[in-house]
Backbone as a chain_set.jsonl record, in Angstrom:
{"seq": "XXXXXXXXXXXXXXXXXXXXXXXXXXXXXXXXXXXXXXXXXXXXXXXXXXXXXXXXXXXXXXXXXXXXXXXXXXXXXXXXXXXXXXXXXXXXXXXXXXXXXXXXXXXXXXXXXXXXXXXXXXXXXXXXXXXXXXXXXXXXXXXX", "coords": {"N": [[-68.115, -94.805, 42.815], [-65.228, -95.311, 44.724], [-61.995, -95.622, 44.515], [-58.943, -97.407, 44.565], [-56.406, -98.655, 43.509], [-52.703, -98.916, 43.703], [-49.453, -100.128, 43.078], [-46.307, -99.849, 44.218], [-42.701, -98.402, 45.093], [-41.897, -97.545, 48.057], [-40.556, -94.27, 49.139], [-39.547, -93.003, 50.801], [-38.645, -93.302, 54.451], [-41.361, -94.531, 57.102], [-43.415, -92.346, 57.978], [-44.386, -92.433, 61.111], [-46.901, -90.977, 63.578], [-49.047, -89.494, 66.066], [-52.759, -88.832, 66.496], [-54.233, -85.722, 68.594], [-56.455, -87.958, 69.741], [-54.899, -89.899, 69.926], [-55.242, -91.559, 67.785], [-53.052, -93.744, 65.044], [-51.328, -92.38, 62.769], [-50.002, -92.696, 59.345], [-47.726, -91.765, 57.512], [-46.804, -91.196, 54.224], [-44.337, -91.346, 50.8], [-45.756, -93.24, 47.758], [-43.716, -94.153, 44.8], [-44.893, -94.85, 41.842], [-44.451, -96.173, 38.57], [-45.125, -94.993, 35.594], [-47.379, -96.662, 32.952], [-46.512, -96.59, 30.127], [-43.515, -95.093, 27.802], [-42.663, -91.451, 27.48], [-42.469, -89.199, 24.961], [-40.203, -88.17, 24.616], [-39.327, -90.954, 24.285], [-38.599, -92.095, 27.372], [-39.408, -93.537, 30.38], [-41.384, -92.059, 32.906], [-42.588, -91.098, 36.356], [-44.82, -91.494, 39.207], [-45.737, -89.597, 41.975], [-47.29, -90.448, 44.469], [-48.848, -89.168, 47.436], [-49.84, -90.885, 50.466], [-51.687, -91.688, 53.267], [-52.225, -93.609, 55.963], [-54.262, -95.013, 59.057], [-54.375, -95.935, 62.431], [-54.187, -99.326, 62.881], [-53.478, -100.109, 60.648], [-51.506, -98.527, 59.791], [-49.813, -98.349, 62.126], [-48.331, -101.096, 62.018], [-47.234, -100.525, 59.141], [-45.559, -98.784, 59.494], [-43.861, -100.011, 61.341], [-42.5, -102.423, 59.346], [-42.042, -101.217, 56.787], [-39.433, -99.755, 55.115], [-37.744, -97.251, 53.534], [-37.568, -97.622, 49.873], [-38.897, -99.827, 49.643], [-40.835, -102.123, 47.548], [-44.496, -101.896, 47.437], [-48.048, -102.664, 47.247], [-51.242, -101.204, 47.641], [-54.194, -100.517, 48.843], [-57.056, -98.286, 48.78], [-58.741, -95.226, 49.178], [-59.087, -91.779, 47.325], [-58.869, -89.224, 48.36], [-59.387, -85.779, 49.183], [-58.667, -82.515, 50.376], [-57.784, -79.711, 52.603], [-56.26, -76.842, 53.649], [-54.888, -73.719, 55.425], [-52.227, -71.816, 54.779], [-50.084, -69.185, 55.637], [-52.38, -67.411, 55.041], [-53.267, -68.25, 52.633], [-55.022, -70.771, 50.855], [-54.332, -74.192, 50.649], [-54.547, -76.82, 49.008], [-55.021, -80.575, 48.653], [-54.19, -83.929, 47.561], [-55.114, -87.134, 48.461], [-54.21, -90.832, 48.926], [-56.131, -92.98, 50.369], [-55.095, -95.579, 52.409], [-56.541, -98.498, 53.093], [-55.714, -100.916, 52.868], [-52.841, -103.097, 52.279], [-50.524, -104.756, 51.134], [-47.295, -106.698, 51.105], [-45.359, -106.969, 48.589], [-42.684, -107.826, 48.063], [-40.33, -110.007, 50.071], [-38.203, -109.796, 53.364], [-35.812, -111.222, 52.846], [-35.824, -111.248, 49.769], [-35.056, -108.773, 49.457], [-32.71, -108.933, 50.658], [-31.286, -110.199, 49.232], [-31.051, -108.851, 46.976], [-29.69, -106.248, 48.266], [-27.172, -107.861, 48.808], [-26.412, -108.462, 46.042], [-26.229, -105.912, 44.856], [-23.924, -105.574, 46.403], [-22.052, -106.874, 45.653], [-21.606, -106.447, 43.23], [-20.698, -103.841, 43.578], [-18.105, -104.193, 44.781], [-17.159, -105.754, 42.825], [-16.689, -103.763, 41.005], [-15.075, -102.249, 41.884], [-12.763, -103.375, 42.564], [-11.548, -104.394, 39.863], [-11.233, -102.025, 37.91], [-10.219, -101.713, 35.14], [-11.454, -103.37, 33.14], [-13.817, -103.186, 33.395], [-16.252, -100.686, 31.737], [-18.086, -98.904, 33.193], [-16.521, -98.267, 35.456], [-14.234, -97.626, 34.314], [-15.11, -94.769, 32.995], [-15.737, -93.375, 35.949], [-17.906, -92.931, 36.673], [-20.142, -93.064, 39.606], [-22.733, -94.457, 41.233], [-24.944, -94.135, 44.048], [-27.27, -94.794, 46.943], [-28.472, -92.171, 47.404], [-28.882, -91.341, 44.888], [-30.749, -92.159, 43.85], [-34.823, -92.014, 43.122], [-36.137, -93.111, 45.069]], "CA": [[-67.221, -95.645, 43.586], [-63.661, -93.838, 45.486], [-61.474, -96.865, 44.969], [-57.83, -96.912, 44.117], [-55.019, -99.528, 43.656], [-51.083, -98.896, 43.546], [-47.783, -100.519, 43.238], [-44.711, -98.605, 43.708], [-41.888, -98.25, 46.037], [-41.973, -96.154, 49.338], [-39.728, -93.083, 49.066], [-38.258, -92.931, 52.515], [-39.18, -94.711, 55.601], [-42.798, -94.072, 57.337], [-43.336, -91.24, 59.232], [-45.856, -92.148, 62.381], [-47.011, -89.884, 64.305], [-50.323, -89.851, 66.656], [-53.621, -87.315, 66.599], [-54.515, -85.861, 69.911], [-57.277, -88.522, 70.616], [-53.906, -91.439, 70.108], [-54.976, -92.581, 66.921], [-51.723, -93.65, 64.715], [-51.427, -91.937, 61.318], [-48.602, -92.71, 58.58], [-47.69, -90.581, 56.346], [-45.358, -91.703, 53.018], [-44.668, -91.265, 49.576], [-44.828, -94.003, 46.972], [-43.349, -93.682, 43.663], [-45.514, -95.392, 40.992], [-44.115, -96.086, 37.23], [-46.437, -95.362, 34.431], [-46.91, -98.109, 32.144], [-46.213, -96.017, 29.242], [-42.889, -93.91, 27.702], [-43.075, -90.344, 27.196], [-42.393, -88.125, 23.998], [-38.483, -88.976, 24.803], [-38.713, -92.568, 25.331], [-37.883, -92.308, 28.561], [-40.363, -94.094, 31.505], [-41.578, -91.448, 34.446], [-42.685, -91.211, 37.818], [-45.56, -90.281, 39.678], [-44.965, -89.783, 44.011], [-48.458, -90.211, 45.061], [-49.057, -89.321, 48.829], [-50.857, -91.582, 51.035], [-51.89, -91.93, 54.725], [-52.493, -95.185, 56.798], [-54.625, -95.083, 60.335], [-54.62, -96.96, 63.393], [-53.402, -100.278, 62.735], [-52.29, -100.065, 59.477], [-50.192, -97.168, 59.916], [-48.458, -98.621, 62.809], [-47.688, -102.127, 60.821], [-46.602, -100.625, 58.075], [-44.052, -98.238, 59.893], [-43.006, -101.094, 61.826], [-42.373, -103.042, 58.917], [-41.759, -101.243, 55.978], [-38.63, -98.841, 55.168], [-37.339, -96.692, 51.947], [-37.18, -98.608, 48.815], [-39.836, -101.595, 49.598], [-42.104, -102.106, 46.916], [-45.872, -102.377, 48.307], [-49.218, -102.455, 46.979], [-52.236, -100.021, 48.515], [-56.018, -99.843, 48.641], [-57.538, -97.169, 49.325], [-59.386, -94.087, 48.226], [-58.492, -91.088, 46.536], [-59.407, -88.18, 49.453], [-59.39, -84.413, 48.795], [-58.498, -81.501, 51.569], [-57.655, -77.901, 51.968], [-55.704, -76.056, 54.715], [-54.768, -72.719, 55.558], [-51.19, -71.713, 55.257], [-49.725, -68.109, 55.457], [-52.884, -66.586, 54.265], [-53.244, -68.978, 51.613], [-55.309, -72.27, 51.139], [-53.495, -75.196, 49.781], [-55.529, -77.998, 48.109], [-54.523, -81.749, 48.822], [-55.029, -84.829, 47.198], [-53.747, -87.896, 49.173], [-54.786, -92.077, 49.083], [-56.025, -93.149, 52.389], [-54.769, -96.607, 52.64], [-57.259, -99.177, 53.575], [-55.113, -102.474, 53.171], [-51.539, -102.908, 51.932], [-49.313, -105.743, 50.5], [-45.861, -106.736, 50.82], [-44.556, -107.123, 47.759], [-41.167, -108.34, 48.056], [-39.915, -110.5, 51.434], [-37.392, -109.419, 53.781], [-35.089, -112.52, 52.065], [-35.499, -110.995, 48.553], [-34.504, -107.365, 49.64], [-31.266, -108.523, 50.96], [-30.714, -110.99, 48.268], [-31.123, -107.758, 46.125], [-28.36, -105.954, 48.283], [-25.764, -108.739, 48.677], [-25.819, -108.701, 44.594], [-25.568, -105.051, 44.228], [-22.253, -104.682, 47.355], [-20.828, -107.812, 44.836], [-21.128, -105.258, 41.857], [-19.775, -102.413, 44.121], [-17.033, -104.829, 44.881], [-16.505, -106.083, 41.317], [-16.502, -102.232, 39.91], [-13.641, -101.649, 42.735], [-11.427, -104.184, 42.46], [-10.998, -104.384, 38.707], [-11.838, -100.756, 36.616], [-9.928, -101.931, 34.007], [-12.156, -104.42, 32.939], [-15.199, -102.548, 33.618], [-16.562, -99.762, 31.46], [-18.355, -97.823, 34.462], [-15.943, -97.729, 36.106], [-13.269, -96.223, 33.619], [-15.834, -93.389, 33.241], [-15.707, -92.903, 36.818], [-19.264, -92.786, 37.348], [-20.699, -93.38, 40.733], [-24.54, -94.049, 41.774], [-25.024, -94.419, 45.311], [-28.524, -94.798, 46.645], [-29.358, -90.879, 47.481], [-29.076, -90.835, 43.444], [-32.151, -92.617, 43.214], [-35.746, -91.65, 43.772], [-37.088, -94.005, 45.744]], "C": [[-65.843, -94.995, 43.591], [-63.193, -95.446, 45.208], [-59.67, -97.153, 43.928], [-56.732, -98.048, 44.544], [-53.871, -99.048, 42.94], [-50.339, -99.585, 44.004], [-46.695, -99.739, 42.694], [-43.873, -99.059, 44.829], [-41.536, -97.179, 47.069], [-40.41, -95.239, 49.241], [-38.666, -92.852, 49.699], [-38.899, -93.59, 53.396], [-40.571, -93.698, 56.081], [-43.095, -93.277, 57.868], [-44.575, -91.683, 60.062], [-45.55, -91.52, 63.311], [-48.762, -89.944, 64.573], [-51.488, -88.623, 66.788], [-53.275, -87.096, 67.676], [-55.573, -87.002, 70.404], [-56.507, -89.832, 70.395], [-54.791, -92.159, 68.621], [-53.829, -92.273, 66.134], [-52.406, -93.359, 62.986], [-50.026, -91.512, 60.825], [-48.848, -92.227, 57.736], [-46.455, -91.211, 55.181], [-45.704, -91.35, 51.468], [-44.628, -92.553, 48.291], [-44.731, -93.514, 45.268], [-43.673, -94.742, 42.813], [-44.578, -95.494, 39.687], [-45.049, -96.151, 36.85], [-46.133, -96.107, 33.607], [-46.935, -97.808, 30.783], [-44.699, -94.694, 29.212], [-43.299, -93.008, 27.495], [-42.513, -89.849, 25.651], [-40.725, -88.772, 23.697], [-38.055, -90.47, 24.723], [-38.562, -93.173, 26.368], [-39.314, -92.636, 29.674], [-40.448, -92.854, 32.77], [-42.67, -92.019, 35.975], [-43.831, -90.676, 38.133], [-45.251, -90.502, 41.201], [-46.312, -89.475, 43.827], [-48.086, -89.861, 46.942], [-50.019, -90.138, 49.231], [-50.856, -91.47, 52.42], [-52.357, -92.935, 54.876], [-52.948, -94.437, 58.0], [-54.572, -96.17, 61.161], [-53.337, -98.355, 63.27], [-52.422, -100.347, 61.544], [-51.478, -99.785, 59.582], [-49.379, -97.918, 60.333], [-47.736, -100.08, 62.093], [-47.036, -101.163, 59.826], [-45.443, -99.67, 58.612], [-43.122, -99.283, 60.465], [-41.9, -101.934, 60.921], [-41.241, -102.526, 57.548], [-40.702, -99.876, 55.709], [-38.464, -98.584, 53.285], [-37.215, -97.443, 50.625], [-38.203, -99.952, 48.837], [-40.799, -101.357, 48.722], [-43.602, -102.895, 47.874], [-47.03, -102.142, 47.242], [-50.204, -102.243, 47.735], [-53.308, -100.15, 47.892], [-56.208, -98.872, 49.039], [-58.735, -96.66, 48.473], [-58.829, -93.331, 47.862], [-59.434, -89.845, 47.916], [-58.418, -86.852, 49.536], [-59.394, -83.756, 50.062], [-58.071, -80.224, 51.201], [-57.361, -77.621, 53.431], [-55.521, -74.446, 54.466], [-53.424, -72.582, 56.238], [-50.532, -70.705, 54.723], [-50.878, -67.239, 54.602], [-53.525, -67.308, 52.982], [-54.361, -70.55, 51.427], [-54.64, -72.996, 50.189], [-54.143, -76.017, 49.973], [-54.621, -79.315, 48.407], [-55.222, -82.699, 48.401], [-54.142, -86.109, 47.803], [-54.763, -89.68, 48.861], [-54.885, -92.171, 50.117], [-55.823, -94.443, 52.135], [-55.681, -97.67, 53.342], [-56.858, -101.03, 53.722], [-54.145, -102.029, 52.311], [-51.001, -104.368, 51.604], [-48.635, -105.53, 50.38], [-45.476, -107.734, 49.675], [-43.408, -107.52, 47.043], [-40.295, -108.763, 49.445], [-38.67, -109.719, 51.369], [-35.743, -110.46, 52.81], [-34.741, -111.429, 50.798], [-34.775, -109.705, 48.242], [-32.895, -107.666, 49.797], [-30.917, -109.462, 50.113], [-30.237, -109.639, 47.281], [-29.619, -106.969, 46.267], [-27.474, -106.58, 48.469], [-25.434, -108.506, 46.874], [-25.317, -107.178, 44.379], [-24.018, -104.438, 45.398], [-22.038, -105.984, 46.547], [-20.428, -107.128, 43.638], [-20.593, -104.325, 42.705], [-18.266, -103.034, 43.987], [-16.135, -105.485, 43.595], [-15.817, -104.826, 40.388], [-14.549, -101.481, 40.427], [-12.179, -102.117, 42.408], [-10.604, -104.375, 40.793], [-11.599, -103.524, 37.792], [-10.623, -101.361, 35.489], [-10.254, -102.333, 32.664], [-14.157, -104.175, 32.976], [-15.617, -100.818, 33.355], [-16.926, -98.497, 32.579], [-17.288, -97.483, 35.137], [-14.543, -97.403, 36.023], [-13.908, -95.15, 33.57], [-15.799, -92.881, 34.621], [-17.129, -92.336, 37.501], [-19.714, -93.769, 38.515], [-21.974, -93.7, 41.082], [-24.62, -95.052, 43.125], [-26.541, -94.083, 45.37], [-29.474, -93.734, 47.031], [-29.706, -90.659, 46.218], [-30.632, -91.206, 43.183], [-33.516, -92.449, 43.608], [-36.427, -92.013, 44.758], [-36.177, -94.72, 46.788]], "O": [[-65.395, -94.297, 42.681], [-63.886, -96.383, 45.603], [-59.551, -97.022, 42.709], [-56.319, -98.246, 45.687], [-53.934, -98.778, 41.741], [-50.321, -99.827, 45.211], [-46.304, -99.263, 41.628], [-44.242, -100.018, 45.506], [-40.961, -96.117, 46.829], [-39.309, -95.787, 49.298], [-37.481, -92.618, 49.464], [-39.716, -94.46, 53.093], [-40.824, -92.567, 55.665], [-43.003, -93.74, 59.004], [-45.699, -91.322, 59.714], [-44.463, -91.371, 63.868], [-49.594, -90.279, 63.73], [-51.112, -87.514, 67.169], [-52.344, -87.723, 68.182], [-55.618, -87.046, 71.633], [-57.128, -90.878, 70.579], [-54.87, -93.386, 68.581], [-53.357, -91.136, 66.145], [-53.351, -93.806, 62.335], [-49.222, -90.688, 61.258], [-49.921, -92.139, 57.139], [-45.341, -91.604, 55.526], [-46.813, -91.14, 50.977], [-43.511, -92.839, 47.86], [-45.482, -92.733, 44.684], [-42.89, -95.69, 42.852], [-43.697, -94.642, 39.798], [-45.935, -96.915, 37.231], [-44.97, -96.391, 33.321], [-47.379, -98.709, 30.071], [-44.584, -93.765, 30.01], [-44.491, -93.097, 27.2], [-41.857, -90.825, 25.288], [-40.293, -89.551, 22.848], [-36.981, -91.024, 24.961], [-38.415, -94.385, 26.521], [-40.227, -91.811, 29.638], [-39.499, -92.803, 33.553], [-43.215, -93.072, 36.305], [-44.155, -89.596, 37.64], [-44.597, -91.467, 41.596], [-46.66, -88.482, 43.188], [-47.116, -90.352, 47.52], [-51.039, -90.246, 48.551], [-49.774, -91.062, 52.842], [-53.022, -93.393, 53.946], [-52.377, -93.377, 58.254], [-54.707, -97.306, 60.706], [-52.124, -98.35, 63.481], [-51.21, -100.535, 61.442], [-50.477, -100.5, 59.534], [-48.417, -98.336, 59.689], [-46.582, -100.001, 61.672], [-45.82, -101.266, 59.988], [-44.338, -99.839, 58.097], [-41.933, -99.426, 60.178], [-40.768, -102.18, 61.337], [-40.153, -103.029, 57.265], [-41.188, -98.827, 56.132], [-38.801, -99.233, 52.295], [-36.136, -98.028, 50.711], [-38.141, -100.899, 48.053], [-41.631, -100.479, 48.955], [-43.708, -103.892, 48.589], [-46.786, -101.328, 46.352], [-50.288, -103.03, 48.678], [-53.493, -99.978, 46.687], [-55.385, -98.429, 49.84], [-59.412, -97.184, 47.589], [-57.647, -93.674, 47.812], [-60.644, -89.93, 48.124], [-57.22, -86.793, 49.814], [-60.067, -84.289, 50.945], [-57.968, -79.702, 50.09], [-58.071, -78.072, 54.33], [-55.953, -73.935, 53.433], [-53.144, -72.872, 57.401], [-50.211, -70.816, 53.539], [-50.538, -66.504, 53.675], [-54.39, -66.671, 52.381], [-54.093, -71.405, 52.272], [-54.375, -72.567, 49.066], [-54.512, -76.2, 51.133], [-53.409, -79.102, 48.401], [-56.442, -82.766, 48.549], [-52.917, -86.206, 47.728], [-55.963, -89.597, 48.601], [-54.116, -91.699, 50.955], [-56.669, -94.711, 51.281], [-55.421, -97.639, 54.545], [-57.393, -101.958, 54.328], [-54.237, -100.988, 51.66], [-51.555, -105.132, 52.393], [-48.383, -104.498, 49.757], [-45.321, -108.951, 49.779], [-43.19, -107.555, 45.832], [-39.579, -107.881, 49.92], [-38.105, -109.194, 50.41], [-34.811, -109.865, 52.268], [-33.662, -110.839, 50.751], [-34.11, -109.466, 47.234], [-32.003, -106.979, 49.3], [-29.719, -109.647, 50.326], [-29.064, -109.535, 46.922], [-28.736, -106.857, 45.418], [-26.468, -105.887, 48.317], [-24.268, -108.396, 46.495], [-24.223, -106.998, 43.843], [-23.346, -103.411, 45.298], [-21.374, -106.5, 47.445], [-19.318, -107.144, 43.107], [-19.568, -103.94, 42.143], [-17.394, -102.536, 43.275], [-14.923, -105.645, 43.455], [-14.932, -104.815, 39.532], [-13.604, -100.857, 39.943], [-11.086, -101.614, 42.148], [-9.39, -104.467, 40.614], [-12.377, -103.958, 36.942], [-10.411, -100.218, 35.082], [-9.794, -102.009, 31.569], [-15.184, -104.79, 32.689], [-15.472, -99.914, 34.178], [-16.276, -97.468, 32.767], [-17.132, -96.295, 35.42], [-13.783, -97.06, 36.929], [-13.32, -94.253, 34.173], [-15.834, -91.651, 34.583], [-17.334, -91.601, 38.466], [-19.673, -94.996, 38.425], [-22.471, -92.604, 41.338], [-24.434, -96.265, 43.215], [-27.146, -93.448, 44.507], [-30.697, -93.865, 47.091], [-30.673, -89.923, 46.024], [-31.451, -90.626, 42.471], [-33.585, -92.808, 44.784], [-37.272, -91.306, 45.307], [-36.653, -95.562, 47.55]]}, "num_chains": 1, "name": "protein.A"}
Protein backbone atom coordinates (compact mmCIF):
# COMPACT_ATOMS: atom_id res chain seq x y z
CA UNK A 1 0.00 0.00 0.00
CA UNK A 2 1.57 3.80 -1.63
CA UNK A 3 -0.26 5.97 0.85
CA UNK A 4 0.97 9.11 2.46
CA UNK A 5 -0.37 11.85 4.84
CA UNK A 6 1.18 15.45 5.56
CA UNK A 7 0.74 18.60 7.43
CA UNK A 8 2.92 21.46 6.81
CA UNK A 9 2.87 24.85 5.38
CA UNK A 10 3.16 25.66 1.56
CA UNK A 11 6.46 27.39 0.78
CA UNK A 12 5.40 29.89 -1.80
CA UNK A 13 2.25 30.21 -3.68
CA UNK A 14 1.13 27.33 -6.32
CA UNK A 15 2.58 27.18 -9.45
CA UNK A 16 -0.24 25.94 -12.21
CA UNK A 17 0.55 25.28 -15.22
CA UNK A 18 -1.29 22.94 -17.99
CA UNK A 19 0.10 19.58 -20.01
CA UNK A 20 -0.36 19.70 -23.71
CA UNK A 21 -3.64 17.59 -23.61
CA UNK A 22 -5.09 20.86 -20.91
CA UNK A 23 -4.89 18.91 -17.95
CA UNK A 24 -4.02 21.34 -14.80
CA UNK A 25 -0.94 20.34 -12.77
CA UNK A 26 0.32 22.16 -9.43
CA UNK A 27 3.38 22.08 -8.43
CA UNK A 28 4.49 23.27 -4.55
CA UNK A 29 6.58 22.74 -1.75
CA UNK A 30 5.37 21.99 1.75
CA UNK A 31 7.50 22.26 4.69
CA UNK A 32 6.71 19.51 7.25
CA UNK A 33 8.15 19.64 11.06
CA UNK A 34 9.46 16.47 12.45
CA UNK A 35 8.02 15.53 15.62
CA UNK A 36 11.30 15.03 17.14
CA UNK A 37 14.61 17.44 18.15
CA UNK A 38 17.86 16.76 16.73
CA UNK A 39 21.37 16.14 18.43
CA UNK A 40 21.23 20.16 19.13
CA UNK A 41 17.86 20.46 20.45
CA UNK A 42 16.83 22.28 17.84
CA UNK A 43 13.36 21.09 15.70
CA UNK A 44 14.01 20.67 11.63
CA UNK A 45 12.42 20.72 8.45
CA UNK A 46 11.67 18.55 5.75
CA UNK A 47 10.29 20.49 2.05
CA UNK A 48 8.60 17.59 0.55
CA UNK A 49 7.51 18.19 -3.17
CA UNK A 50 4.14 17.44 -4.29
CA UNK A 51 1.92 17.72 -7.42
CA UNK A 52 -1.95 18.15 -7.64
CA UNK A 53 -3.98 17.31 -11.14
CA UNK A 54 -6.97 18.50 -12.73
CA UNK A 55 -9.22 19.74 -10.22
CA UNK A 56 -7.30 19.69 -7.35
CA UNK A 57 -4.50 21.53 -8.67
CA UNK A 58 -6.63 24.25 -9.92
CA UNK A 59 -8.55 24.65 -6.32
CA UNK A 60 -5.76 24.62 -4.54
CA UNK A 61 -3.90 27.39 -6.64
CA UNK A 62 -6.97 29.28 -6.55
CA UNK A 63 -7.17 29.10 -3.00
CA UNK A 64 -4.15 28.53 -1.32
CA UNK A 65 -0.96 30.98 -1.11
CA UNK A 66 2.65 30.92 0.79
CA UNK A 67 2.46 30.22 4.39
CA UNK A 68 -1.11 28.27 4.61
CA UNK A 69 -0.89 25.30 6.54
CA UNK A 70 -2.68 22.25 4.62
CA UNK A 71 -2.96 18.67 4.95
CA UNK A 72 -2.31 16.11 1.73
CA UNK A 73 -3.14 12.59 0.62
CA UNK A 74 -1.52 11.13 -1.66
CA UNK A 75 1.17 8.74 -2.75
CA UNK A 76 4.72 8.74 -2.64
CA UNK A 77 5.68 8.57 -6.75
CA UNK A 78 9.21 8.01 -8.10
CA UNK A 79 10.68 9.49 -11.65
CA UNK A 80 13.79 10.07 -13.60
CA UNK A 81 14.62 12.64 -16.34
CA UNK A 82 17.33 13.48 -18.49
CA UNK A 83 19.21 16.65 -17.89
CA UNK A 84 22.57 17.75 -19.52
CA UNK A 85 23.64 14.24 -20.06
CA UNK A 86 22.69 13.25 -16.74
CA UNK A 87 19.57 11.47 -15.19
CA UNK A 88 18.12 13.00 -12.15
CA UNK A 89 15.97 10.80 -9.84
CA UNK A 90 12.68 12.34 -8.29
CA UNK A 91 10.64 11.62 -5.52
CA UNK A 92 7.43 13.77 -5.30
CA UNK A 93 3.63 13.16 -3.37
CA UNK A 94 0.92 13.19 -5.86
CA UNK A 95 -1.86 14.78 -4.03
CA UNK A 96 -5.10 12.99 -4.10
CA UNK A 97 -7.22 15.18 -1.59
CA UNK A 98 -6.15 18.17 0.52
CA UNK A 99 -7.40 20.06 3.67
CA UNK A 100 -7.55 23.50 4.74
CA UNK A 101 -6.18 23.75 7.79
CA UNK A 102 -6.53 27.15 8.97
CA UNK A 103 -9.60 29.64 7.56
CA UNK A 104 -9.11 32.68 5.67
CA UNK A 105 -10.43 34.57 9.22
CA UNK A 106 -7.64 32.88 11.26
CA UNK A 107 -4.77 33.83 8.77
CA UNK A 108 -5.57 37.42 9.04
CA UNK A 109 -6.34 37.28 12.65
CA UNK A 110 -2.70 35.89 12.69
CA UNK A 111 -1.45 39.02 10.66
CA UNK A 112 -3.38 41.85 12.36
CA UNK A 113 -1.52 40.45 15.72
CA UNK A 114 1.84 40.22 14.24
CA UNK A 115 1.56 44.33 12.26
CA UNK A 116 0.36 45.13 16.27
CA UNK A 117 3.82 43.63 17.38
CA UNK A 118 5.57 45.38 14.39
CA UNK A 119 3.83 48.43 15.64
CA UNK A 120 4.49 47.87 19.36
CA UNK A 121 8.43 47.04 18.58
CA UNK A 122 8.36 50.61 16.63
CA UNK A 123 6.85 52.84 18.67
CA UNK A 124 8.47 52.02 21.99
CA UNK A 125 12.32 50.20 21.69
CA UNK A 126 12.96 51.24 24.91
CA UNK A 127 10.76 49.03 26.51
CA UNK A 128 11.32 46.22 24.27
CA UNK A 129 14.35 43.96 24.33
CA UNK A 130 14.22 43.09 20.43
CA UNK A 131 14.15 45.89 19.60
CA UNK A 132 17.22 47.43 21.54
CA UNK A 133 19.19 44.63 19.81
CA UNK A 134 18.03 45.89 16.63
CA UNK A 135 17.02 42.71 15.28
CA UNK A 136 14.63 42.53 12.42
CA UNK A 137 12.64 39.33 10.97
CA UNK A 138 10.61 40.08 8.11
CA UNK A 139 8.83 37.27 6.35
CA UNK A 140 11.61 36.39 3.48
CA UNK A 141 13.54 35.32 6.87
CA UNK A 142 11.36 32.53 7.22
CA UNK A 143 11.06 29.24 5.41
CA UNK A 144 7.82 28.86 4.64
Amino acid sequence: MNRTVLIGRTTKDIELSYSPNGVAVAKFTLAVNRPFKNANGERETDFITCVAFRKTAETMANYLTKGNQVGVEGRIQTGRYERDGKTVFTTDVSVDQFYFLESKKDKQQASQSNQQTQQYQQQSPQNNPIAQQGTQITDSDLPF
